[in-house]
C-alpha positions as protocol buffer text, in pm:
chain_id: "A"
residue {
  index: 1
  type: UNK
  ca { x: 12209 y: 4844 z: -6699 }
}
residue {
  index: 2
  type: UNK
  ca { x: 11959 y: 4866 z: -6436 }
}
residue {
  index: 3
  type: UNK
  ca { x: 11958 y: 4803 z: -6063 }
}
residue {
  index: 4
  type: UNK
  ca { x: 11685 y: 4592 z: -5932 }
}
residue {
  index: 5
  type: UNK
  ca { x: 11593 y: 4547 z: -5586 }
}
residue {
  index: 6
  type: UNK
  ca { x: 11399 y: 4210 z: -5450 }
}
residue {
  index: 7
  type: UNK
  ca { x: 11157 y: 4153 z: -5175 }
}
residue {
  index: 8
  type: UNK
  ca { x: 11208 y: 3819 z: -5080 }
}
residue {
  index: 9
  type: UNK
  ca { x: 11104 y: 3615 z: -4813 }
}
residue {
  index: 10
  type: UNK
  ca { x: 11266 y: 3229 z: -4668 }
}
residue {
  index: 11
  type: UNK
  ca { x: 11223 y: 2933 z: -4476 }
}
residue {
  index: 12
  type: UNK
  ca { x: 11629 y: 2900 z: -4345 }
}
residue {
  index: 13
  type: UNK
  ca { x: 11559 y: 2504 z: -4228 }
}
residue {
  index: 14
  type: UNK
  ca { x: 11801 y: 2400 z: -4559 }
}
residue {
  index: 15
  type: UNK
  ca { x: 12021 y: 2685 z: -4580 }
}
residue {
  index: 16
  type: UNK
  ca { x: 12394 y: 2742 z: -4416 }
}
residue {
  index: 17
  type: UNK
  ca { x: 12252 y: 3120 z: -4421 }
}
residue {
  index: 18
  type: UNK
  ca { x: 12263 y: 3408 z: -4665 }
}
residue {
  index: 19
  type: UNK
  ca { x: 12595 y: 3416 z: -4753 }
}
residue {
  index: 20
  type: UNK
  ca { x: 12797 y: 3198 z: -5044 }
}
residue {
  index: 21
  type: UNK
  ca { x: 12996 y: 2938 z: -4904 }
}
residue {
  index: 22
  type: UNK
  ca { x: 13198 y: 2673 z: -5091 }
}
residue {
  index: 23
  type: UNK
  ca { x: 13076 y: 2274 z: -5072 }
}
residue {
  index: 24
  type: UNK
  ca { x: 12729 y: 2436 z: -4858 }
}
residue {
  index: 25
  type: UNK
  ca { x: 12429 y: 2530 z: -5000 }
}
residue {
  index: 26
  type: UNK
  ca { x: 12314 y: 2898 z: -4871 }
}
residue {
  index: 27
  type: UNK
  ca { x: 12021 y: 3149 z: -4959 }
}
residue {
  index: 28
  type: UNK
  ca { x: 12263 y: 3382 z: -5194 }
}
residue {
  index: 29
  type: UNK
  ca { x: 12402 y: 3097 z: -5379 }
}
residue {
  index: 30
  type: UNK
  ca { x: 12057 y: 2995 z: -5530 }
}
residue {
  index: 31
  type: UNK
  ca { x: 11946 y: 3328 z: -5600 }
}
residue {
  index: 32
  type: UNK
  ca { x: 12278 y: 3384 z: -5799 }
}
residue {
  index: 33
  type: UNK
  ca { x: 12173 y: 3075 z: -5976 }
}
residue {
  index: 34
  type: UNK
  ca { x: 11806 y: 3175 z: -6060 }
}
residue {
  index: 35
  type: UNK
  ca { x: 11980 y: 3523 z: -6239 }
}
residue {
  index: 36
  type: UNK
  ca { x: 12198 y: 3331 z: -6448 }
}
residue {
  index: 37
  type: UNK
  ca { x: 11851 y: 3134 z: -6547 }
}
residue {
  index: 38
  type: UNK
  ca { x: 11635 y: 3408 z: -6574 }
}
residue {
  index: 39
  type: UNK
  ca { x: 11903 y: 3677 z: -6724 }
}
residue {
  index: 40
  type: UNK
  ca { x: 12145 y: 3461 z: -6888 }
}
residue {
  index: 41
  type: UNK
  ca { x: 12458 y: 3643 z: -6686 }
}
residue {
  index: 42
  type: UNK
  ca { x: 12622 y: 3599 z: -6415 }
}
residue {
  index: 43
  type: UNK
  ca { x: 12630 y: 3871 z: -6127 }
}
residue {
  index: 44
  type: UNK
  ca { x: 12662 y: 3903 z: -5778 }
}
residue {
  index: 45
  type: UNK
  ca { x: 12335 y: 3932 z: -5542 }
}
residue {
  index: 46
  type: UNK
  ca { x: 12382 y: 4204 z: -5253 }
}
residue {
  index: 47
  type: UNK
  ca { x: 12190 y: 4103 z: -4942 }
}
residue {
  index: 48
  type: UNK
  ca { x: 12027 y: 4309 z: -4663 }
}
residue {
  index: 49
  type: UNK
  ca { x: 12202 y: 4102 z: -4413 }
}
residue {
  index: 50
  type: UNK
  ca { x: 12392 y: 3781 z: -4309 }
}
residue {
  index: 51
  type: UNK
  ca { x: 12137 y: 3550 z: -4159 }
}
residue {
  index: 52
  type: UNK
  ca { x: 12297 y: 3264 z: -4009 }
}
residue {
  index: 53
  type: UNK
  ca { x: 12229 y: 2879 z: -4083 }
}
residue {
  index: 54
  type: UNK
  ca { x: 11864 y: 2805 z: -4013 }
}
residue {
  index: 55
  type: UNK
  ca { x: 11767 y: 3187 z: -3958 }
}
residue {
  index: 56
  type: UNK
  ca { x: 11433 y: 3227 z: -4121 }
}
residue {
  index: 57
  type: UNK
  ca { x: 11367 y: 3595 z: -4320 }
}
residue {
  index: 58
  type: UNK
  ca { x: 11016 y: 3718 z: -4347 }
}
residue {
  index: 59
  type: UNK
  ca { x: 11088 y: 3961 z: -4542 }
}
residue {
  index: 60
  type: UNK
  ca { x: 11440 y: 4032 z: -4708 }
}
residue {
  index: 61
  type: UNK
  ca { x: 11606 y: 4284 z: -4980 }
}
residue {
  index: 62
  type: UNK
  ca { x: 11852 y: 4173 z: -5199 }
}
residue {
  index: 63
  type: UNK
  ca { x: 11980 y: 4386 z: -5529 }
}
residue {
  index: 64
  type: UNK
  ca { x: 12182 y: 4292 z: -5857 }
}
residue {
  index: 65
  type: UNK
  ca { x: 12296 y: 4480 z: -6148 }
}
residue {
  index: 66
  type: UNK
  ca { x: 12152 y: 4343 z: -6494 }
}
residue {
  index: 67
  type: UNK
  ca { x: 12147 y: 4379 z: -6900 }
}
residue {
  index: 68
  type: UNK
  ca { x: 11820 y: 4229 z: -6817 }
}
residue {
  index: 69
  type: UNK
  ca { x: 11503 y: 4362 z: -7029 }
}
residue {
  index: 70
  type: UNK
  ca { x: 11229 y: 4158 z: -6858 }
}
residue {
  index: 71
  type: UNK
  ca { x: 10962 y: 4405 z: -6738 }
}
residue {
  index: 72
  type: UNK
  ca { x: 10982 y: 4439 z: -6332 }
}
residue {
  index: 73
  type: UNK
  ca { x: 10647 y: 4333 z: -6252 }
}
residue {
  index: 74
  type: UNK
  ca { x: 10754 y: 4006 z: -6429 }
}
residue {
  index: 75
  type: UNK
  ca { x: 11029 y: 3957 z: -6244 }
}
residue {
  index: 76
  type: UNK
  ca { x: 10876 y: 3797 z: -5944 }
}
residue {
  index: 77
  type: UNK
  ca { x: 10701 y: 3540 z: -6184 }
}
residue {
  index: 78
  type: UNK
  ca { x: 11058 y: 3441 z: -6339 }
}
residue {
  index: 79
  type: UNK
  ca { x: 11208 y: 3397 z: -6052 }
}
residue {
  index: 80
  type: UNK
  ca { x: 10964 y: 3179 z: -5862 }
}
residue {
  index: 81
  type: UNK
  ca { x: 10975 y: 2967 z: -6169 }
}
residue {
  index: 82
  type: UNK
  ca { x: 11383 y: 2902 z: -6057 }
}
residue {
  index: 83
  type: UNK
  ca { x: 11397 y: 2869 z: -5725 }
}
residue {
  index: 84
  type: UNK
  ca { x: 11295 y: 2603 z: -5458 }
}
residue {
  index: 85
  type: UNK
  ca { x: 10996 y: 2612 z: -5248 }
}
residue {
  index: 86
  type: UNK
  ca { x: 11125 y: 2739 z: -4931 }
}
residue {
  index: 87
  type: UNK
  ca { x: 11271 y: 3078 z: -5137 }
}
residue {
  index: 88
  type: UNK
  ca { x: 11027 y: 3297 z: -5302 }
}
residue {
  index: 89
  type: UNK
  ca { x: 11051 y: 3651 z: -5454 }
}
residue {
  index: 90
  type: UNK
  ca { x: 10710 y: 3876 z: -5411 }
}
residue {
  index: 91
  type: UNK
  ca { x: 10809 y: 4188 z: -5544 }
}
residue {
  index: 92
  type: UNK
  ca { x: 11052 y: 4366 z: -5742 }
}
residue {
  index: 93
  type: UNK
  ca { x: 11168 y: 4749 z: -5846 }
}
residue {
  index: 94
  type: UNK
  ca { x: 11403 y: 4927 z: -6027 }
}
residue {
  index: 95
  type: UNK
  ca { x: 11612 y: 5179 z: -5794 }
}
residue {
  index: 96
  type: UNK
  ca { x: 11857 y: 5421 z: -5821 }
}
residue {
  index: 97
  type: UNK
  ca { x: 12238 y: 5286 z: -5980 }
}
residue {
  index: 98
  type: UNK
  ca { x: 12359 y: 5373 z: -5613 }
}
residue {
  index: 99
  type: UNK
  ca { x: 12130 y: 5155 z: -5401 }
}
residue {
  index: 100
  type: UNK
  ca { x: 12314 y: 4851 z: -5187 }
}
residue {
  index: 101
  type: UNK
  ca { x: 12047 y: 4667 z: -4988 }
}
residue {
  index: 102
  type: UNK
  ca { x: 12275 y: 4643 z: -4746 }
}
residue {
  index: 103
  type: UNK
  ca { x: 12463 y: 5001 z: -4736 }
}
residue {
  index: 104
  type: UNK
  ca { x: 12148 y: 5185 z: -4803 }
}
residue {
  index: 105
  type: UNK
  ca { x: 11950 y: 5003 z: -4511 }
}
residue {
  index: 106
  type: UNK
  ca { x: 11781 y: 5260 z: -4271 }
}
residue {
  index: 107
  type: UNK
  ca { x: 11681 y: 5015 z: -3971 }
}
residue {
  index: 108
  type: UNK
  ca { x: 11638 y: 4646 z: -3976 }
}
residue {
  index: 109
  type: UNK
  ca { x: 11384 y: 4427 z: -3746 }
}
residue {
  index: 110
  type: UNK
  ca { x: 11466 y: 4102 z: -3600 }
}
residue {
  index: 111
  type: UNK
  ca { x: 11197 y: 3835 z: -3417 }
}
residue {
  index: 112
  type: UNK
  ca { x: 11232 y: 3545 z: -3206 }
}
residue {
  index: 113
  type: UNK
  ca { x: 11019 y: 3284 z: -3127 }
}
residue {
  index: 114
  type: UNK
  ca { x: 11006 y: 3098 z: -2854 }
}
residue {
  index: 115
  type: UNK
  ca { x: 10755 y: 2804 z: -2756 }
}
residue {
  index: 116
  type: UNK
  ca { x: 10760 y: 2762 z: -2364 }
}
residue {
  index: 117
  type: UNK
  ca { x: 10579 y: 2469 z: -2243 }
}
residue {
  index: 118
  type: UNK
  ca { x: 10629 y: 2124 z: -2123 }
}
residue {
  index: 119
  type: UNK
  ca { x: 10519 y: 1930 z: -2471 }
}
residue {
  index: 120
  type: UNK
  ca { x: 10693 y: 2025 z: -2817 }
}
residue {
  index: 121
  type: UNK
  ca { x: 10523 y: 2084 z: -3109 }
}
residue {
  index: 122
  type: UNK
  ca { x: 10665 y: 1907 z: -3404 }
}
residue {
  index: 123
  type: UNK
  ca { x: 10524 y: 2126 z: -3699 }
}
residue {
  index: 124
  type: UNK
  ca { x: 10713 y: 2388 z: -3564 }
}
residue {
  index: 125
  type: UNK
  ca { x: 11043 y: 2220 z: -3485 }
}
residue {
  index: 126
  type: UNK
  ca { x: 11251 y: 2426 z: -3714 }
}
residue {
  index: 127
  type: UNK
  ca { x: 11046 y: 2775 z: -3652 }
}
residue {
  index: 128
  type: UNK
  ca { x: 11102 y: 2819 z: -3262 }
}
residue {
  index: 129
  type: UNK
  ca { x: 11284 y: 2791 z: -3011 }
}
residue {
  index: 130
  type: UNK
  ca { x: 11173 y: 2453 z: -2794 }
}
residue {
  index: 131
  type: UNK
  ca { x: 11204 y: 2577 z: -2447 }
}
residue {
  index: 132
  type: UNK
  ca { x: 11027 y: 2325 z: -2167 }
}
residue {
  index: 133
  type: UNK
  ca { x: 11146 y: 2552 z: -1824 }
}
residue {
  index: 134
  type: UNK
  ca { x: 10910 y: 2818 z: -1708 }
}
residue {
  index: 135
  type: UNK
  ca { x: 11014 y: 3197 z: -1844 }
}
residue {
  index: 136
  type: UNK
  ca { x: 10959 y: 3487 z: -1626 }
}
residue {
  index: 137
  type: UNK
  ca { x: 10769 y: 3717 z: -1917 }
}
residue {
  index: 138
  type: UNK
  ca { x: 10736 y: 4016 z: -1635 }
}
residue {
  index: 139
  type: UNK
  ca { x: 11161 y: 3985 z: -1615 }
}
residue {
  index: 140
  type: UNK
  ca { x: 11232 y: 3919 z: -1983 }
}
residue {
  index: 141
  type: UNK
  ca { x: 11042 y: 4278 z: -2066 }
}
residue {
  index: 142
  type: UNK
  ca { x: 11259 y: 4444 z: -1800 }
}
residue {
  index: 143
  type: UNK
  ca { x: 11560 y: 4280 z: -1944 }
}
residue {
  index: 144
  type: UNK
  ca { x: 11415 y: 4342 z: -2315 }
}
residue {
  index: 145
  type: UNK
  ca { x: 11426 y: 4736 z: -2217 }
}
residue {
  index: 146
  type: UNK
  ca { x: 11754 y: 4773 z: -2083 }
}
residue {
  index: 147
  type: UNK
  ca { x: 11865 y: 4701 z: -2426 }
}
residue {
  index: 148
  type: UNK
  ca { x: 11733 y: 5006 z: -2621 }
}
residue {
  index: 149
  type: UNK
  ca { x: 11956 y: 5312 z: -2668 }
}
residue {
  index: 150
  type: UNK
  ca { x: 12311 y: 5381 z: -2809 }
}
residue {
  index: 151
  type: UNK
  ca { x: 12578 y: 5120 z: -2666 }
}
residue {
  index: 152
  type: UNK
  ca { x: 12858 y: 4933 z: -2729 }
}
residue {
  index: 153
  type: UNK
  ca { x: 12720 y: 4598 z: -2774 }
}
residue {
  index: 154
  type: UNK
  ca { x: 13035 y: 4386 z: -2735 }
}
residue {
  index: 155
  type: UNK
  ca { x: 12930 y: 4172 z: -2509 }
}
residue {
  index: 156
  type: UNK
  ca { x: 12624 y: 3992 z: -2660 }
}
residue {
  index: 157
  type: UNK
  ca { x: 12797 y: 3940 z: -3001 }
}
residue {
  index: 158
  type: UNK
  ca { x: 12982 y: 3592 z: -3119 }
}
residue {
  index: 159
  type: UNK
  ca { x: 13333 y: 3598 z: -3285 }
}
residue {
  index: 160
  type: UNK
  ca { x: 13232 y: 3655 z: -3636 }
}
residue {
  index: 161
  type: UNK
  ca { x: 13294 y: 3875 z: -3897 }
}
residue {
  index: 162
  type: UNK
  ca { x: 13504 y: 4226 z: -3815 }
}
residue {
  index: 163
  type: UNK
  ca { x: 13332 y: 4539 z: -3825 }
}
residue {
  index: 164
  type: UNK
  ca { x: 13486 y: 4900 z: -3755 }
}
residue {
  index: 165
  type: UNK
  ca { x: 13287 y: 4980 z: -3400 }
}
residue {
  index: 166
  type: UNK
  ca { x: 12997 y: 4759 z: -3194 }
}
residue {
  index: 167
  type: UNK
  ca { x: 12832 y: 5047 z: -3091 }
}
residue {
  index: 168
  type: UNK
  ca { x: 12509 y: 5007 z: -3220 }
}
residue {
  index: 169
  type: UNK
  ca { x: 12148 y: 5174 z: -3154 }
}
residue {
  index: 170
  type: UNK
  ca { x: 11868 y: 4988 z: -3014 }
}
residue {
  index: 171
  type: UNK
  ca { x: 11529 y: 5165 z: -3106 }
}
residue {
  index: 172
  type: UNK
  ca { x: 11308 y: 4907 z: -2943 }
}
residue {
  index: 173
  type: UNK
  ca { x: 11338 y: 4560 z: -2807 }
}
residue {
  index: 174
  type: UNK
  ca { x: 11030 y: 4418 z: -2676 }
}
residue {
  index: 175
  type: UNK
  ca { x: 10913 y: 4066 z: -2554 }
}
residue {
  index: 176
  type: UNK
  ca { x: 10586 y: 3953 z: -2548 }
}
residue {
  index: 177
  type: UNK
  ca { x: 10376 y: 3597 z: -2486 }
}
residue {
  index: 178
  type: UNK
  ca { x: 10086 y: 3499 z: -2599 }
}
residue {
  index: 179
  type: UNK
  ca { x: 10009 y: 3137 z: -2497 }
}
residue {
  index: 180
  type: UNK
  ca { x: 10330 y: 2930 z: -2485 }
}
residue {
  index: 181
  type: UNK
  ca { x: 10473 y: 3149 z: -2734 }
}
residue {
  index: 182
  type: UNK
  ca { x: 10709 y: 3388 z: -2648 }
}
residue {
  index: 183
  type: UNK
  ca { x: 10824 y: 3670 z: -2846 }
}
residue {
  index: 184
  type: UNK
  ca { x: 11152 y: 3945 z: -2858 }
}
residue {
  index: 185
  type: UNK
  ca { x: 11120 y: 4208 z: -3077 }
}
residue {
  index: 186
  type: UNK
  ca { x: 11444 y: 4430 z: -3140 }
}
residue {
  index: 187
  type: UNK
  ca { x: 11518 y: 4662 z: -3399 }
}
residue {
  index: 188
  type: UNK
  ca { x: 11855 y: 4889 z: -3438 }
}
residue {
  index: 189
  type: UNK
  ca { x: 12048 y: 5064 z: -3664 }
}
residue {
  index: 190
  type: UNK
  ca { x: 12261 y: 4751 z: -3737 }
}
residue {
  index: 191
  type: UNK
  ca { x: 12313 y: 4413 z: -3571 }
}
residue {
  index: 192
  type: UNK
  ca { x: 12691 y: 4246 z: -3491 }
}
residue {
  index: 193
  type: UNK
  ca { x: 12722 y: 3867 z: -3579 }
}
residue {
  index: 194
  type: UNK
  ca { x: 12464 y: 3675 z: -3311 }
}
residue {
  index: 195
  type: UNK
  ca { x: 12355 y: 3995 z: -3116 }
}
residue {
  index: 196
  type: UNK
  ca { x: 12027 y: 3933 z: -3141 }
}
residue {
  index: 197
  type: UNK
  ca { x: 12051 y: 3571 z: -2994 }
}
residue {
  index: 198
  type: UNK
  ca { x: 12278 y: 3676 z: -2721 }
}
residue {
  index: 199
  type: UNK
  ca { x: 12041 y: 3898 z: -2633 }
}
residue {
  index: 200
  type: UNK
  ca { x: 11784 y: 3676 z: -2610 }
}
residue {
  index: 201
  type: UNK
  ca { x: 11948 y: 3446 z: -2415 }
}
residue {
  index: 202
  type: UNK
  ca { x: 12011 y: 3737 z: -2198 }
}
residue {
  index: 203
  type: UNK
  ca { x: 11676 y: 3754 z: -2151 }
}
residue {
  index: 204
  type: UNK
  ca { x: 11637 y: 3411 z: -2086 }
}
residue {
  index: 205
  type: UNK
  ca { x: 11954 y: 3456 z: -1780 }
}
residue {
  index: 206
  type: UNK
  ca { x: 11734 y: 3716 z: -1655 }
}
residue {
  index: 207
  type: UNK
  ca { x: 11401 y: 3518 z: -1620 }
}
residue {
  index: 208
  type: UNK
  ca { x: 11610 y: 3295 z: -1377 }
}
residue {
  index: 209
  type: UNK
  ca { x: 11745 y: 3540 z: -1186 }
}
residue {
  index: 210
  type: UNK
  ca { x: 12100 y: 3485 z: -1333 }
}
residue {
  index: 211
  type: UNK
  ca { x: 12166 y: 3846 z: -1345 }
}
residue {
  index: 212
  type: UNK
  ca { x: 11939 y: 4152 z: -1302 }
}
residue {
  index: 213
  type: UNK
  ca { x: 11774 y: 4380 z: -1550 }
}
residue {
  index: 214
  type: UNK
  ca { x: 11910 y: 4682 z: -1400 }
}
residue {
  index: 215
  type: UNK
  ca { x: 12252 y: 4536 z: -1435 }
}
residue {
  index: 216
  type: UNK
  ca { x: 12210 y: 4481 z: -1805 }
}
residue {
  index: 217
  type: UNK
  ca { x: 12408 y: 4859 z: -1903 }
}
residue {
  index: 218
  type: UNK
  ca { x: 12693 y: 4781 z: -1686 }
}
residue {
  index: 219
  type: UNK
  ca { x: 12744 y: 4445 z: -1808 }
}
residue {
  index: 220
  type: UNK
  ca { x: 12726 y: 4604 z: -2196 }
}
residue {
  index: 221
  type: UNK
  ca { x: 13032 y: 4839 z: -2072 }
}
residue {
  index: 222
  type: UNK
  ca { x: 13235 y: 4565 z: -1980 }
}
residue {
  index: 223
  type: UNK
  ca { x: 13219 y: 4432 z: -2337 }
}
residue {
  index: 224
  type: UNK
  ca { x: 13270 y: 4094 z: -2187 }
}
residue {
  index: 225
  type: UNK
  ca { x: 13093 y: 3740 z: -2402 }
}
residue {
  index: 226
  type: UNK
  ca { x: 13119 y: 3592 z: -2078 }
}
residue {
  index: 227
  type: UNK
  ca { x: 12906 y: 3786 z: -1829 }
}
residue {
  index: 228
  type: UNK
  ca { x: 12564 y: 3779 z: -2056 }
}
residue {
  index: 229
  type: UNK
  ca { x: 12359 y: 3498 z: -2107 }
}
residue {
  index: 230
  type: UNK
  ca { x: 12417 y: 3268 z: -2409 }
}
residue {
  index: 231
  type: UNK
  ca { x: 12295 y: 3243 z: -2812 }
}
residue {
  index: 232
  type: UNK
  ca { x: 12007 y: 3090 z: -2868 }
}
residue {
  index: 233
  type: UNK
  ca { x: 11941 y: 2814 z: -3113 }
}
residue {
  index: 234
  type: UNK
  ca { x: 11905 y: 3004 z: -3441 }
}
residue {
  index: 235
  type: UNK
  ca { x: 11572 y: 2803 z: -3562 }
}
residue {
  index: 236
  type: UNK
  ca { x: 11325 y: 3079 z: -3386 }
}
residue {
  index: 237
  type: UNK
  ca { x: 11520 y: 3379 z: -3547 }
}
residue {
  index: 238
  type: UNK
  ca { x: 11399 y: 3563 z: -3866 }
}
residue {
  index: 239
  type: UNK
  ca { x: 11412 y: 3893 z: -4040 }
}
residue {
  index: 240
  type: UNK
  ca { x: 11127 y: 4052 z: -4022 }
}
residue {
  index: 241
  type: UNK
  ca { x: 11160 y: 4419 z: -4178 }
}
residue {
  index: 242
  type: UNK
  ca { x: 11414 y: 4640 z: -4333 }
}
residue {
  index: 243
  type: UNK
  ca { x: 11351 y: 4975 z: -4373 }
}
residue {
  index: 244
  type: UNK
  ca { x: 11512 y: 5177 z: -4711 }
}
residue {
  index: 245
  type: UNK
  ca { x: 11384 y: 5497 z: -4842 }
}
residue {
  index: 246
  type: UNK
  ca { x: 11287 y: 5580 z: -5178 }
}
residue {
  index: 247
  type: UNK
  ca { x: 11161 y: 5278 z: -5388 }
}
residue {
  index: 248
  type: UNK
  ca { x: 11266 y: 5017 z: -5195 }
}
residue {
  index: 249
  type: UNK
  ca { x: 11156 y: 5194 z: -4885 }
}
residue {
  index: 250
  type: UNK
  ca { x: 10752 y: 5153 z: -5066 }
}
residue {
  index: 251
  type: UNK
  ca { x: 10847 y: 4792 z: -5170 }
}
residue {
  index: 252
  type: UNK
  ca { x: 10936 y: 4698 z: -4838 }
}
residue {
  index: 253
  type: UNK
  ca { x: 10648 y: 4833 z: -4676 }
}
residue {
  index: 254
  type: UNK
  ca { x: 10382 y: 4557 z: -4722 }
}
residue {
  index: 255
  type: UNK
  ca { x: 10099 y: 4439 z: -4533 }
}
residue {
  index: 256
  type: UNK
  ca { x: 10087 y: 4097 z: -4316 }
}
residue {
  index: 257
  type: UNK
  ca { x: 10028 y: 3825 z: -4559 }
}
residue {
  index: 258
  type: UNK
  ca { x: 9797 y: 3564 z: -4490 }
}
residue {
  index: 259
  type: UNK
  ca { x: 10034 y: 3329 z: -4447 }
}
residue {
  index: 260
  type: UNK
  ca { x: 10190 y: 3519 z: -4195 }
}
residue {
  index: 261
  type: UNK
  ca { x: 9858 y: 3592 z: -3975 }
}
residue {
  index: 262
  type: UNK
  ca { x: 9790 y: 3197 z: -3992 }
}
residue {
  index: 263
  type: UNK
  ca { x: 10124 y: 3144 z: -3807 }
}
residue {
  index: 264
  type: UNK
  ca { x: 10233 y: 3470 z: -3642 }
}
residue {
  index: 265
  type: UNK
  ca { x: 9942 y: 3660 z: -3541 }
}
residue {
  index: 266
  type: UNK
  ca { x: 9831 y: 3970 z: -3686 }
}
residue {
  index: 267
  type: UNK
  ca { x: 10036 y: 4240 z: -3523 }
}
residue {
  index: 268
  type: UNK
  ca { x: 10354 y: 4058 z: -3614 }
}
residue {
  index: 269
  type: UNK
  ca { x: 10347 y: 4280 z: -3965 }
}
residue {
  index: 270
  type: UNK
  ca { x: 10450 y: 4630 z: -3778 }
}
């Protein structure tokens, strides 16, 4: 039986996130059903993360166990063949029997998008954030840096799923603009259930002067929702990289597609 590990990348604007549900159709649930077409069996498809309903990956890992004999570099092919548009598979490997994309994740990267400016743009409803008010870019940096380090990140997560400690690391969270677009750049060891909107909105709190940068580590001690600003909509969040080592650590480590430099801009890749 081998272990195969999938690059995949989606557009979350149909999808109540990664994770199976029952009666709502998520990311997980029609990759299951593409290995039971392509491999004839049944088996459950580890992801690298739960992205919530409408969160948009870039690039993703997922892995399943299989009797499978299709040659790997086919595997792509087969797949695409099985699922919808907005889900694609672009590469695949065979990795060691103890590889979880999940569990064996090194670092993962996160992005949000924001467009701030007075008129919307309606090809990109369901990729960004639609925010009209002037942002403070100069305040949402300071804000942005305040975040990076070890702490106990309690205070910008949602009620969600459990986890044994919300201490996380923060290796770099960084907010940019270019145009009306804004974007926050955060990467960590781990991320607790809307952390990386909180933060955001945090951010966002900041550019009005709502709270102060410098406050930001105090606030995180007092592990209190209620002091930090609020989620953000989830349409301007995606997955951008996870890192692995070993061959799914090479896999992940592709180049900015075109597809990607039409939209993003090319630096948005590393």
């Amino acid at each position: 039986m081998r272990n195969l590990a999938l690059r995949l990348r989606y557009d979350g604007s149909a999808y109540h996130g990664w994770q199976r549900q029952k009666d709502l159709i998520t990311v997980q649930q029609v990759m299951e059903e593409a290995v039971e077409k392509v491999c004839g069996e049944k088996t459950h498809v580890t992801g690298c993360g739960r992205t919530d309903a409408g969160v948009h990956a870039l690039r993703y890992c997922a892995n399943f166990r299989t009797d499978c004999s299709i040659p790997v570099d086919r595997i792509p092919l087969a797949f695409n063949t099985r699922l919808p548009g907005d889900v694609a598979v672009t590469d695949a490997r065979v990795v060691e029997d103890g590889f979880n994309a999940i569990g064996s994740c090194v670092k993962k990267e996160y992005i949000y998008r924001i467009l701030n400016s007075r008129i919307p743009d309606p090809f990109l409803e369901k990729r960004v954030c639609f925010y009209p008010s002037p942002l403070d870019i100069g305040a949402m940096q300071a804000a942005a840096a305040a975040f990076v380090g070890t702490h106990d990140f309690a205070a910008v997560r949602s009620v969600g799923t459990e986890t044994k400690t919300t201490v996380r690391t923060v290796y770099w969270c960084e907010a940019d603009r270019e145009s009306d677009i804004i974007t926050v750049r955060v990467c960590a060891d781990g991320f607790l259930y809307n952390m990386v909107r909180a933060m955001v909105g945090t951010m966002v709190y900041a550019s009005y002067g709502k709270l102060r940068p410098e406050d930001i580590p105090a606030l995180l001690e007092t592990r209190d929702r209620r002091l930090t600003g609020p989620t953000m909509p989830p349409q301007g969040l995606y997955m951008n990289r996870v890192w692995y080592d070993g061959p799914a650590g090479e896999m992940m480590a592709d180049e900015l597609t075109s597809a990607d430099a039409c939209f993003f801009g090319e630096n948005d890749a590393f």
